[in-house]
C-alpha positions in Angstrom: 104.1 71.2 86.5 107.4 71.6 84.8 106.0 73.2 81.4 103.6 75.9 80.9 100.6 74.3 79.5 100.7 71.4 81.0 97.8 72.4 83.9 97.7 76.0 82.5 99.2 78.1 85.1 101.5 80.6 83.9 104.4 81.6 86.0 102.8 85.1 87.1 100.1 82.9 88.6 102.3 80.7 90.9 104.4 84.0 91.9 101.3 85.8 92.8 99.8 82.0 94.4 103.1 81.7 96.7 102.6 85.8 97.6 99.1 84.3 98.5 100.3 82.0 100.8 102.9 84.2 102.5 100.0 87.0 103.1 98.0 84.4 104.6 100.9 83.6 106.9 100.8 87.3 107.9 97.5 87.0 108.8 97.5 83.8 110.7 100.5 85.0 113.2 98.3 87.9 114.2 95.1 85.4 114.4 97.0 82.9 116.8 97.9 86.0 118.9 94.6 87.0 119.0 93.4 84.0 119.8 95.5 84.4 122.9 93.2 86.7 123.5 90.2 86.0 123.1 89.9 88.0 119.7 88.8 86.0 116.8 86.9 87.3 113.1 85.0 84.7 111.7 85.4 86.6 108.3 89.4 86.3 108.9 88.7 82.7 109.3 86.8 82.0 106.1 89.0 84.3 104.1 92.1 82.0 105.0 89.5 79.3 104.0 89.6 80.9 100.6 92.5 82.3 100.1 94.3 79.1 100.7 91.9 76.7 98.1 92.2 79.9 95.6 96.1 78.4 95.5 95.3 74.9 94.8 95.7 73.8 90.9 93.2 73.8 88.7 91.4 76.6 90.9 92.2 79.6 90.4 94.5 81.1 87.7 93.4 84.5 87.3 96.3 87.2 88.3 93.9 89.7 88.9 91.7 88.3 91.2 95.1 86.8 93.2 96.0 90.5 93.5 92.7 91.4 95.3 93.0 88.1 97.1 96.2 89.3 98.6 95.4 93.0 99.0 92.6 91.9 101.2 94.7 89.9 102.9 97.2 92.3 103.6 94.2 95.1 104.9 92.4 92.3 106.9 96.1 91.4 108.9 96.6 94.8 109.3 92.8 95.5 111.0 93.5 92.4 113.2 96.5 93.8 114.5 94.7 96.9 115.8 92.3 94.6 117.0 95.0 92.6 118.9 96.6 96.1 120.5 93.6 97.0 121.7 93.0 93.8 123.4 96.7 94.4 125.2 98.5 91.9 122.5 101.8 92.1 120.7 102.3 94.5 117.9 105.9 93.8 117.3 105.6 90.8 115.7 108.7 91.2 112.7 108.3 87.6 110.8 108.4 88.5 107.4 104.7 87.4 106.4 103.3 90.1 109.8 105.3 93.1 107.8 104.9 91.7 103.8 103.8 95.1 101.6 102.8 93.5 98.6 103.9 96.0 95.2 102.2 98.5 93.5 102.0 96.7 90.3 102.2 92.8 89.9 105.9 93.5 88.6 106.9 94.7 91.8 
């Protein structure tokens, strides 16, 4: 999509749909270490589910509910990784999408 109209998704949207995406890569690299582990959240697994198909076009073009989208993501990484520790895993994972803070506001 080169111009806005086009399939209706402002440029706020795809920002916030790419933050989306990195959030869920947060997520995922404490889920594969978990894994390891034998630790594994079947809600974790169907919000990746959702989060991901929230990014495709024509899905989801509300900023608002992409905010929540990646606020939960960001709490549900950050309750795996206690999860993880306390199964004896790696906490020091430092790949940008295992430390992402999203903003206070959708301008940050």
């Amino acid at each position: 999509c080169t111009k806005i109209g086009v399939c209706g998704k402002k440029p706020e949207v795809a920002a916030l749909q790419d933050l989306l995406i990195h959030t869920v890569k947060g997520l995922s690299l404490y889920a594969v270490e978990g894994r390891k582990l034998g630790v594994n959240d079947d809600y974790v697994n169907k919000f990746t589910c959702e989060a991901i198909f929230s990014t495709l076009t024509n899905v989801d073009f509300d900023p608002e509910r992409l905010v929540q989208l990646i606020n939960e993501g960001v709490n549900l990484r950050d309750s795996l990784k206690q999860k993880v520790v306390a199964a004896g895993g790696k906490a020091d994972l430092t790949e940008g999408p295992a430390t992402f803070t999203p903003g206070a506001t959708v301008e940050d």
